[in-house]
N, C-alpha and C positions, 0 to 999 in steps of 0.2 A: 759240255758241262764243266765247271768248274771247280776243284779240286775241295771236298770241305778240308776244316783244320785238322790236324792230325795231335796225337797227345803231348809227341816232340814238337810241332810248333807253338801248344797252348805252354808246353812248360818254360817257353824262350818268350812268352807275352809279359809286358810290364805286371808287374806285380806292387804292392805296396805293403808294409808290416802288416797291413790288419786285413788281407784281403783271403786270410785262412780264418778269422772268424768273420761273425755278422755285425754289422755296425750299435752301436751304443749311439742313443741320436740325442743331445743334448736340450733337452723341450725346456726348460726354463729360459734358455736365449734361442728359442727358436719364434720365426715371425710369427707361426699360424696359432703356437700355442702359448708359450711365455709370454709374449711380447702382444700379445691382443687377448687372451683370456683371463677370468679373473681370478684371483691367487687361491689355489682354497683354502677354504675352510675344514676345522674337525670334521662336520656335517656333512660338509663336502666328500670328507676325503673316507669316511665309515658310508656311506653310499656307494664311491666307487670299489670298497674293497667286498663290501655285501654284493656288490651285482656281479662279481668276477668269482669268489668261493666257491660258487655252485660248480661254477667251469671249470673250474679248476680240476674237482671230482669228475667229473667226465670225462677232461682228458686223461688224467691217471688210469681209470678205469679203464678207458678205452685203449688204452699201450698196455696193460697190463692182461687183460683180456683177451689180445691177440685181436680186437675186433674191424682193425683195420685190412684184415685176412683175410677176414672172411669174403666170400662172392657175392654178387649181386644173386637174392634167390629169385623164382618163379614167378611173376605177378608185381616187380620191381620197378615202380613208375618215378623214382628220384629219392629225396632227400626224406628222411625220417621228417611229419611235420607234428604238430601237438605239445613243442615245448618239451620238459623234462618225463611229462604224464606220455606223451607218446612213445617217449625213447625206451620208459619200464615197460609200457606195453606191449612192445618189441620186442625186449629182451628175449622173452620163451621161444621165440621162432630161432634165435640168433645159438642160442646153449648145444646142440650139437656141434657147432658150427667151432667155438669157443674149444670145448674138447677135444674135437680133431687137432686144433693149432698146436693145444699141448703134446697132443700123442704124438705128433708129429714131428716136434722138436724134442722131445725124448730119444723117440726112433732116430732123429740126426742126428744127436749127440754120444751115441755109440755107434754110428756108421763112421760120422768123422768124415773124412776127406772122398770116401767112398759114395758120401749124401746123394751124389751127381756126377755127370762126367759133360765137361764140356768138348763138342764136338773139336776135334783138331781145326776143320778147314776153319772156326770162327776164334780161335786163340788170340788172333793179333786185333779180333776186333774187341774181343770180351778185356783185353788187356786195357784198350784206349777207352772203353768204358769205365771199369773201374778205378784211372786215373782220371779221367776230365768230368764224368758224369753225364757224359753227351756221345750220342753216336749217332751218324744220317746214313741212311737207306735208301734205294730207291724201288718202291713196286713197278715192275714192268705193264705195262700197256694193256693187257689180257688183267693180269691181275687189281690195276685200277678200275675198271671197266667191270669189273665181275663186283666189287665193294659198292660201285656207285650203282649197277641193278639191285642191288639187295638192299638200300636204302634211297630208293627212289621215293618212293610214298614217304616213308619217314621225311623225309628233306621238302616233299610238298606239303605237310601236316604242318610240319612245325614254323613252313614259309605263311599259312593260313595265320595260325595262332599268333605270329606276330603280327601280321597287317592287323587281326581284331583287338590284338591289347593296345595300339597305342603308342603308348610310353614302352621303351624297350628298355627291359632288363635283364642281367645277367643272367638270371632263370630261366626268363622269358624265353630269350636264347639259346635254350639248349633244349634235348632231347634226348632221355633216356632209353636204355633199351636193357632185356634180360632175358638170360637164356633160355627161359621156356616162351614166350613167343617168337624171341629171333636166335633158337640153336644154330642154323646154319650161320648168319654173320658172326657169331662168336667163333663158331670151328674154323669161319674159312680164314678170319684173320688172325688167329693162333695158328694155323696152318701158315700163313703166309710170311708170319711174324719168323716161325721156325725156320720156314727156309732162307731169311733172310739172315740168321743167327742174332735175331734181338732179342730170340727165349735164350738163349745162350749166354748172351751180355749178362741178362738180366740176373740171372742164375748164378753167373760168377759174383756180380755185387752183392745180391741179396745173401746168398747162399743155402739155399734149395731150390728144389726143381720150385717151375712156376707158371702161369699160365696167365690166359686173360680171363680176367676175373668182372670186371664192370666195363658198359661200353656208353658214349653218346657224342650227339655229333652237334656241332655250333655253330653257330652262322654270325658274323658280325661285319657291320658297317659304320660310315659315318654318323647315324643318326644315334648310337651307343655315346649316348650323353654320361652314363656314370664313369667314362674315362678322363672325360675333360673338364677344366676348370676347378679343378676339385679343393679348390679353397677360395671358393666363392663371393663366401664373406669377408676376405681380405685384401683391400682396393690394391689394386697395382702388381699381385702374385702370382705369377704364373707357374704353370702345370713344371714341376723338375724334370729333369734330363730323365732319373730313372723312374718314373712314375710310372708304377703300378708292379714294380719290382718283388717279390717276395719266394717266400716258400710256403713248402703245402703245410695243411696244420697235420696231415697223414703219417703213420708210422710205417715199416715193414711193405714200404711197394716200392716199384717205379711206376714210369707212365710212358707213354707214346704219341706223338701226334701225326695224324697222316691227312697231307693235303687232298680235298675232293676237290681244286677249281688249284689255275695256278696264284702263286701267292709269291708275293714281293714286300717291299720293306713299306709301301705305302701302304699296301691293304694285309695290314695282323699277320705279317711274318712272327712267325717264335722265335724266342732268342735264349739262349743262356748264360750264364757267366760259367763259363768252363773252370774247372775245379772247386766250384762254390761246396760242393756234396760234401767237401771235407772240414768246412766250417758248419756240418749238419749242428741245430739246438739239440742238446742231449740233455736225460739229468733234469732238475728242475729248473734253467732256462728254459729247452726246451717243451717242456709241462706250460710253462708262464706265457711264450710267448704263444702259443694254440689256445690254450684259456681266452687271452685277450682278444686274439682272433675271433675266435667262435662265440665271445661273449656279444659282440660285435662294437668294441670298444675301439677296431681299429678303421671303421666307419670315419670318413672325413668331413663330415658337418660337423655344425657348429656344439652340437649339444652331446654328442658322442665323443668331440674332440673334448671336452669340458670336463666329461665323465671321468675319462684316458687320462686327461692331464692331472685328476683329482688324486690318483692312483699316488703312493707313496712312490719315492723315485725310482726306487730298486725295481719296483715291478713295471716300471712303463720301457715296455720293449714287447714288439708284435713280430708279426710270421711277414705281412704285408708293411715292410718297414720303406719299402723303396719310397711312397709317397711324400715322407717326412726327409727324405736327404736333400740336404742344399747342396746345390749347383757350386761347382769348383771344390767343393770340403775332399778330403782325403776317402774317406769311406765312398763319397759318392764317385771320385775320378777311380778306386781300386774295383769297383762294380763294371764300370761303363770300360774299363782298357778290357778286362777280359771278356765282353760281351761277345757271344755269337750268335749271329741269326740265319736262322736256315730258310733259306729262299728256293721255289721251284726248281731255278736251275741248277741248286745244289744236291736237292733230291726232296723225296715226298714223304719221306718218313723219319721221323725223328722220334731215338728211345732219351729218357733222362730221367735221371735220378731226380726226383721231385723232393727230395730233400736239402737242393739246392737252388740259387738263385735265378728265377724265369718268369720270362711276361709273354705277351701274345695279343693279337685281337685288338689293337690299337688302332686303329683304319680311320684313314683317309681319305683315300678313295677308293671305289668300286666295293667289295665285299670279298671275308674268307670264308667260308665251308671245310670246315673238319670234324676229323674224327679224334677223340681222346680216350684211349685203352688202359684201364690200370691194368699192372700185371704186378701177382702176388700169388 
């Protein structure tokens, strides 16, 4: 096995001025937007700020609310759907949920440093986590084996649901799960997580105890068409170095990935750019660029890029920015020197700060199967 990077070798990696924030990506002389779309317009540009306002409120709301805390509840089949109308009708199940966060960081904030105790034997790894944002693990033999019985069916299910849809998408893709149908996968891999000290890491970055909170496992291959070409309409341009590069639009977690099948750099190894979690968006960047996100203005077709480009300048910056960086620019060579990618033989588990810069799932050849665990 292979040695991963350690936080003293990330700190001796090239670095560039701007590679402690997130890039600022110049779209008026950029090819897919400047340079091929059309200038806007007032009309234009009072449409793209009307279709982003709404999102705007949601992300606030939802950092403010703690609701990114909260756990996957009971009967949790994925993503809030209904548009805004669904999300209020939510809400009443979510209000316990909301209150604990608070009491919780009240109760913190007179514990103080007492909040938690990180176990000794995992100090030098909780240290490399909250320097680089990245730490690999490896589940032993027994314990890979025990994860892939307890999602057997799941992984036949969701092998079904994609040969019948067809066109494969990122939804399509994956596979939720929640603790009242699959308690034991949840306990055994927070059990596992623990002994492996990535509830520990976790712990130290976040700062409170913490657990797994939401679970689902993903399958991709080459026929994952929304990876490729992704500026279609633009004769002669191909896919960038960091394509598909971003951050989560999530507050208040980390995450985990753990290989079910071995995984290499041709079929959706993960990667990170080590130390990225320190250029985390805060403050109203951060607000702006989750809005744009979730508005779905950071979409790379033509009429979504149109939208995005209509946006006044100040506000055209996304969570999903890797797709917009040119090849050789500064921003994009300060991403790719510190990239790291965790490959089987580096180990099976990878925790990271999803506040920072990662992609995955890019395949080539053959196909990945994983699992991705928030923990909060």
């Amino acid at each position: 096995m292979s040695k991963p990077i350690t936080s003293t070798e990330a700190r001796e990696m090239p670095r560039s001025p701007g590679s402690r924030k997130l890039p600022v990506v110049d779209y008026d002389n950029h090819p897919a937007y400047g340079k091929v779309l059309d200038k806007p317009t007032f009309g234009m540009r009072l449409k793209a700020i009307k279709a982003l306002l709404p999102w705007i409120g949601v992300v606030w709301f939802k950092k403010a609310a703690r609701f990114d805390r909260i756990p996957a509840l009971p009967g949790y089949k994925g993503h809030i759907k209904g548009g805004f109308a669904g999300r209020f009708l939510m809400l009443r199940r979510y209000i316990p949920y909301i209150v604990k966060a608070y009491t919780d960081d009240i109760a913190g904030f007179f514990k103080g440093s007492k909040r938690f105790e990180i176990d000794p034997q995992f100090k030098k790894q909780a240290e490399e986590f909250v320097d680089t944002g990245f730490l690999v693990s490896n589940l032993d033999e027994d314990e890979l084996t025990r994860l892939k019985e307890l999602v057997a069916e799941p992984i036949a299910e969701l092998r079904k649901a994609r040969a019948e849809a067809g066109e494969q998408t990122f939804i399509g893709n994956t596979k939720f799960f929640n603790p009242g149908d699959h308690k034991e996968l949840f306990e055994t891999l927070a059990k596992y997580m623990r002994r492996h000290g990535m509830l520990d890491a976790a712990s130290a970055l976040i700062g409170r105890p913490v657990t797994v909170t939401h679970l689902l496992i993903q399958i991709n291959d080459p026929k994952d068409a929304y990876f490729h070409n992704v500026f279609a309409d633009v004769e002669g341009m191909a896919d960038p170095a960091t394509n598909y590069m971003h951050v989560d639009t999530s507050y208040d977690m980390v995450k985990a990935v753990v290989y079910l099948n071995e995984v290499g750099r041709d079929n959706g190894a993960f990667s990170y750019v080590l130390g990225s979690h320190h250029a985390r968006p805060v403050g109203w960047e951060g607000i702006l660029r989750r809005a744009v996100d979730r508005s779905g203005m950071s979409y790379t077709k033509r009429n979504w890029r149109q939208l995005f480009y209509s946006l006044p300048k100040g506000l055209r910056k996304k969570c999903t920015f890797g797709v917009d960086l040119e090849d050789g620019s500064e921003a994009s060579n300060a991403m790719l020197n510190r990239e790291f990618y965790i490959t089987s033989d580096q180990g099976n588990m990878g925790l990271f700060a999803n506040n920072g810069v990662h992609r995955g799932g890019i395949t080539k050849t053959g196909e990945r199967v994983v699992f991705f665990a928030t923990i909060g």
